[in-house]
C-alpha positions as CSV (number, residue, x, y, z in Angstrom):
1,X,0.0,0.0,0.0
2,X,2.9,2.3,0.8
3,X,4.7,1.9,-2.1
4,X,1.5,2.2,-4.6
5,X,0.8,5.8,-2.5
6,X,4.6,6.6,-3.4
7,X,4.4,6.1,-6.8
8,X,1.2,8.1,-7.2
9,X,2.9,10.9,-5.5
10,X,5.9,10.6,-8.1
11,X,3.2,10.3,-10.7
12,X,1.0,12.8,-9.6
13,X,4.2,15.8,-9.3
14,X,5.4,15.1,-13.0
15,X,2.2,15.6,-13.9
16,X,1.8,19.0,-12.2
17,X,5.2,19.9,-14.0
18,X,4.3,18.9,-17.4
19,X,1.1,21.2,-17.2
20,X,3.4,24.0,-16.9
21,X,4.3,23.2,-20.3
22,X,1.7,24.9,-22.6
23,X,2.8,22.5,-25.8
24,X,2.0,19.4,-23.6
25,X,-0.9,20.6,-22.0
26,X,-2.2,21.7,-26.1
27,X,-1.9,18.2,-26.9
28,X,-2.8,16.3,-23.9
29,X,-4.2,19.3,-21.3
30,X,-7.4,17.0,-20.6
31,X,-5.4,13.5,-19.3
32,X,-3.0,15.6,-17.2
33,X,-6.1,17.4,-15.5
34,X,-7.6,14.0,-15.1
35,X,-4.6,11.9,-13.6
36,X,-4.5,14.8,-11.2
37,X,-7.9,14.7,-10.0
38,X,-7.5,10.9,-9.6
39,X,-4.4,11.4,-7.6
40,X,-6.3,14.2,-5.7
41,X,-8.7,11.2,-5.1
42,X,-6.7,8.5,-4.2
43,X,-5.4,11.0,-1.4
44,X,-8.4,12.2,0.0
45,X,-9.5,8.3,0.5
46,X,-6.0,7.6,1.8
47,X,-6.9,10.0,4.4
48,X,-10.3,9.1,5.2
49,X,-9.1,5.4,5.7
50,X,-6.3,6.4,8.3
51,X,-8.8,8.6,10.1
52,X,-11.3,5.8,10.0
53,X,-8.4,3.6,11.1
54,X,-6.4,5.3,14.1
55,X,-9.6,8.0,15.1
56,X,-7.9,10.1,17.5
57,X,-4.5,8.4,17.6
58,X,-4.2,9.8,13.8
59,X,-3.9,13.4,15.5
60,X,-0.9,12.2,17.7
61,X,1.7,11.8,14.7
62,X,3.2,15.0,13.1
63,X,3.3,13.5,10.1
64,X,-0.6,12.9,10.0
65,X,-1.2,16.5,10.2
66,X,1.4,17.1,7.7
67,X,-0.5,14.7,5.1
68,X,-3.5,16.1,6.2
69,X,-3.2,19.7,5.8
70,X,-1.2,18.9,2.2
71,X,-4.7,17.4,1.2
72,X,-7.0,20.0,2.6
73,X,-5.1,22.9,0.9
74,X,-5.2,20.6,-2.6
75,X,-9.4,20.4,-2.4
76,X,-9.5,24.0,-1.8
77,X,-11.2,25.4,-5.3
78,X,-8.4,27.3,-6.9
79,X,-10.9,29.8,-8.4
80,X,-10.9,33.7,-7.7
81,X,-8.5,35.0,-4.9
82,X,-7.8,31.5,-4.1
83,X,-6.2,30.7,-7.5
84,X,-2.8,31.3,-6.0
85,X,-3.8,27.6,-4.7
86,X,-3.1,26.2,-8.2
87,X,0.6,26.5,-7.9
88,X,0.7,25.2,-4.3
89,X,-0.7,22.1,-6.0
90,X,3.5,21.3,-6.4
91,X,3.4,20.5,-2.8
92,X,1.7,17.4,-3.1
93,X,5.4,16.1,-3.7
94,X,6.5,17.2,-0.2
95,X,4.4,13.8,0.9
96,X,7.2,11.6,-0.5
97,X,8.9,12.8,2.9
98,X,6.0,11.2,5.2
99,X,6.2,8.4,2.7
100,X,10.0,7.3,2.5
101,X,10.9,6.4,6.0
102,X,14.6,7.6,5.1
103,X,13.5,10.8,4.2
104,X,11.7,11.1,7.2
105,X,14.5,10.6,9.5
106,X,16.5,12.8,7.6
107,X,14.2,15.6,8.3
108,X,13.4,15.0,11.8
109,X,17.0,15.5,12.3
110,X,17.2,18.1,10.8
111,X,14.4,19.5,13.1
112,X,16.6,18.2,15.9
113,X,19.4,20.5,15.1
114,X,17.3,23.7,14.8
115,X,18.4,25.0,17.9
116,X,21.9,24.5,17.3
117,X,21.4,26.2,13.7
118,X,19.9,29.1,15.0
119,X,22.6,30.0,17.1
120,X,24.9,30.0,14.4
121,X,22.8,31.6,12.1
122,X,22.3,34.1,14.8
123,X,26.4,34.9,15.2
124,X,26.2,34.7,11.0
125,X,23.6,37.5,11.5
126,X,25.8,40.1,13.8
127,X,29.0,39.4,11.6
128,X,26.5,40.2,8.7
129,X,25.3,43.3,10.2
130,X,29.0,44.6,11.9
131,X,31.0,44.3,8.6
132,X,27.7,46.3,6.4
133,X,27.9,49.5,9.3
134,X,32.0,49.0,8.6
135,X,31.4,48.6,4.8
136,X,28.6,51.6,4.5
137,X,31.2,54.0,6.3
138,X,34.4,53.0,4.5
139,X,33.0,52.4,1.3
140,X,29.9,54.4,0.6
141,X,30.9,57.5,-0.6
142,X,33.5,56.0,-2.9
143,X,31.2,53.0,-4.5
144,X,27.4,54.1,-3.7
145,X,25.9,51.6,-6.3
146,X,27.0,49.3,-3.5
147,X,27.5,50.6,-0.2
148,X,25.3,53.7,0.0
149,X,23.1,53.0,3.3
150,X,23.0,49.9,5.4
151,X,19.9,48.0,3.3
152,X,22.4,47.9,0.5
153,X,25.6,47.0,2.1
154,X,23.7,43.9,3.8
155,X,23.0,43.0,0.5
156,X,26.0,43.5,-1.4
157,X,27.5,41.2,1.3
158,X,25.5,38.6,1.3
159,X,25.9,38.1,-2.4
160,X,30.0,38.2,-1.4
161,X,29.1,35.4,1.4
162,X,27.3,33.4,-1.3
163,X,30.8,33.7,-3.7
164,X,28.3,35.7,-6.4
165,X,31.3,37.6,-8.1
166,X,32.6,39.0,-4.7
167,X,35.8,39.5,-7.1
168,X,34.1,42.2,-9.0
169,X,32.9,44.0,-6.0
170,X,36.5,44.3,-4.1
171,X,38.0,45.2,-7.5
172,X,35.5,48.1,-7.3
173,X,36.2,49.4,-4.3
174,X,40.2,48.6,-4.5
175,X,40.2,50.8,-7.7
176,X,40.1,54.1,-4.8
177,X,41.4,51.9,-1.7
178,X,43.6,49.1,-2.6
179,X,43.9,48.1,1.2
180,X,40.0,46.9,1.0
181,X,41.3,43.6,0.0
182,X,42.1,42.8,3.7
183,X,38.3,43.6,4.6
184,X,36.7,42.0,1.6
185,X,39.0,38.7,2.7
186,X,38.8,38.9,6.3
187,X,34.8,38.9,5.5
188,X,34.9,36.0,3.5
189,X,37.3,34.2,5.6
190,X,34.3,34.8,8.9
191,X,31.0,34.5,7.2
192,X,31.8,31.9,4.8
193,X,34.7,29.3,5.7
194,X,33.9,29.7,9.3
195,X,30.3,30.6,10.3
196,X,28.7,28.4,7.1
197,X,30.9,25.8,7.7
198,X,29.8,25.4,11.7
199,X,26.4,25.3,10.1
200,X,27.0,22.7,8.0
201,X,28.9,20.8,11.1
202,X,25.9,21.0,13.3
203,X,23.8,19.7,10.7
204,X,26.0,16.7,9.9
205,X,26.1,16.2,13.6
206,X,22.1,16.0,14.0
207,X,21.9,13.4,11.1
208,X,24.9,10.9,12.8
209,X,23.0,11.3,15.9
210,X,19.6,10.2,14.3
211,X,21.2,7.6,12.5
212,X,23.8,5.3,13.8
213,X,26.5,4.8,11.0
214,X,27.2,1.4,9.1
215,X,29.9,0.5,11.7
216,X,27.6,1.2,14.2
217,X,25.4,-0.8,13.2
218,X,27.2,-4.1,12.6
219,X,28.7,-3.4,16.4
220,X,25.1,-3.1,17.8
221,X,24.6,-6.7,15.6
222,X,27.6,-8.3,16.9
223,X,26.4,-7.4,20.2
224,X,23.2,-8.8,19.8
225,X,25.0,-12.1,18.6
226,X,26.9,-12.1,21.6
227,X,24.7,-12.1,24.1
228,X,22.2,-14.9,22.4
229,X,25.5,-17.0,22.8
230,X,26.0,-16.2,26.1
231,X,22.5,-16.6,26.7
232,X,22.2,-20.0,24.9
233,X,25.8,-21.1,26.8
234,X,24.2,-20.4,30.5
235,X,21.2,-22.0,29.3
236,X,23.1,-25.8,28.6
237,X,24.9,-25.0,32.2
238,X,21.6,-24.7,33.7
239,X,20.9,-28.6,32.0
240,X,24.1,-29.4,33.0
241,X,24.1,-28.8,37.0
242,X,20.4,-30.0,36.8
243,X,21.7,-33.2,35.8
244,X,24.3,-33.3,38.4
245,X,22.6,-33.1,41.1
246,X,19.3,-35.2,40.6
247,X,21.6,-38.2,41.4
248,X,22.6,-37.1,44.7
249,X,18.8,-36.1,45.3
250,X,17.9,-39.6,44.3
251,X,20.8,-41.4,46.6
252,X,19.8,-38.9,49.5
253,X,15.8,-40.1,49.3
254,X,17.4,-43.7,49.1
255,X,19.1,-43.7,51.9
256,X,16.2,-41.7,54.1
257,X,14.0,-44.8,53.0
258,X,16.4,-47.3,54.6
């Protein structure tokens, strides 16, 4: 059942992407629309039979409402001021996360690592903000396109955190300062190599804690092994010590009798 639901999801979102094509949807607009409203079907009776199923205990699960609300916002009529609706159709695809159990786990830790991410997005922030009030007084009379007021220099240095042609930008400003290089590379050197980097480490961090790792794994096994041989071993000395002492009960009644 899970994996028919899977591939209707699959189904269902390359469907939705080839209506967006207008020479598809000429030659076959009216079996796209239809293997959507099937899918929209098969959903909707998905959900029914899991409410019908679990009642109240289908509330309990994240996930549930997750489904749930995907399906709601898809029977919505996407007519009028609700026609925005018709592109959040796409989202459909998002079940595949509910639906692949690997998936799942990969976003619940990622969920698990939010707090650590928002502290480091947090310190990203400040750096952000500290090296624009530096940037807007250094550089804004000499390149205004880029530095004018604070709203700008946030955003010129963002783009240099993301590596968008930061080169361009420094050459700009070195053209009337050529000792800018050391702030343009102390900047990049802070925001990028060191604050994305320790975002990227707590994230990696969340997923080896909500996953053991292969080695892991085959310890926990051989573990496991290990103690149903030790188990199994105490079990035949239990037989054994049974054995040797119902002859010396038997003697000892023996002799009582005589």
């Amino acid at each position: 059942m899970q994996r028919a639901i899977i591939a209707v999801i699959v189904i269902n979102s390359v469907t939705i992407g080839m209506e967006t094509s207008s020479h598809l949807m000429d030659r076959a607009g009216d079996l796209l629309h239809a293997v959507d409203r099937l899918a929209l079907a098969i959903f909707t009776v998905e959900i029914a039979a899991r409410l019908y199923a679990y009642r109240r205990e289908f509330w309990s699960d994240p996930w549930n409402w997750f489904d749930a609300i995907i399906v709601v916002v898809a029977l919505v009529p996407a007519t009028g001021p609700l026609s925005v609706l018709r592109a959040l159709r796409i989202l459909r695809a998002l079940r595949l996360i509910s639906a692949v159990p690997s998936m799942r786990r990969v976003v619940n830790a990622l969920l698990t690592a939010v707090p650590g991410m928002a502290s480091i997005i947090g310190l990203l922030v400040l750096m952000i903000y500290i090296a624009a009030v530096v940037a807007t007084t250094l550089f804004g009379d000499i390149v205004p396109e880029r530095f004018d007021e604070l709203p700008r220099s946030l955003f010129t240095l963002f783009q240099i955190m993301t590596g968008d042609d930061w080169g361009s930008v420094a050459q700009e400003v070195m053209e009337h300062k050529p000792w800018a290089w050391m702030f343009f590379i102390a900047y990049i050197l802070m925001s990028t190599f060191v604050a994305l980097n320790l975002f990227i480490a707590v994230v990696v961090n969340a997923m080896n804690d909500a996953e053991p790792s292969p080695a892991e794994t085959q310890a926990q096994a051989e573990l496991e092994t290990v103690k149903r041989e030790l188990a199994a071993v105490n079990a035949k000395l239990d037989q054994l010590l049974i054995r040797q002492t119902s002859p010396a009960n038997g003697r000892g009644r023996r002799h009582q009798q005589l």
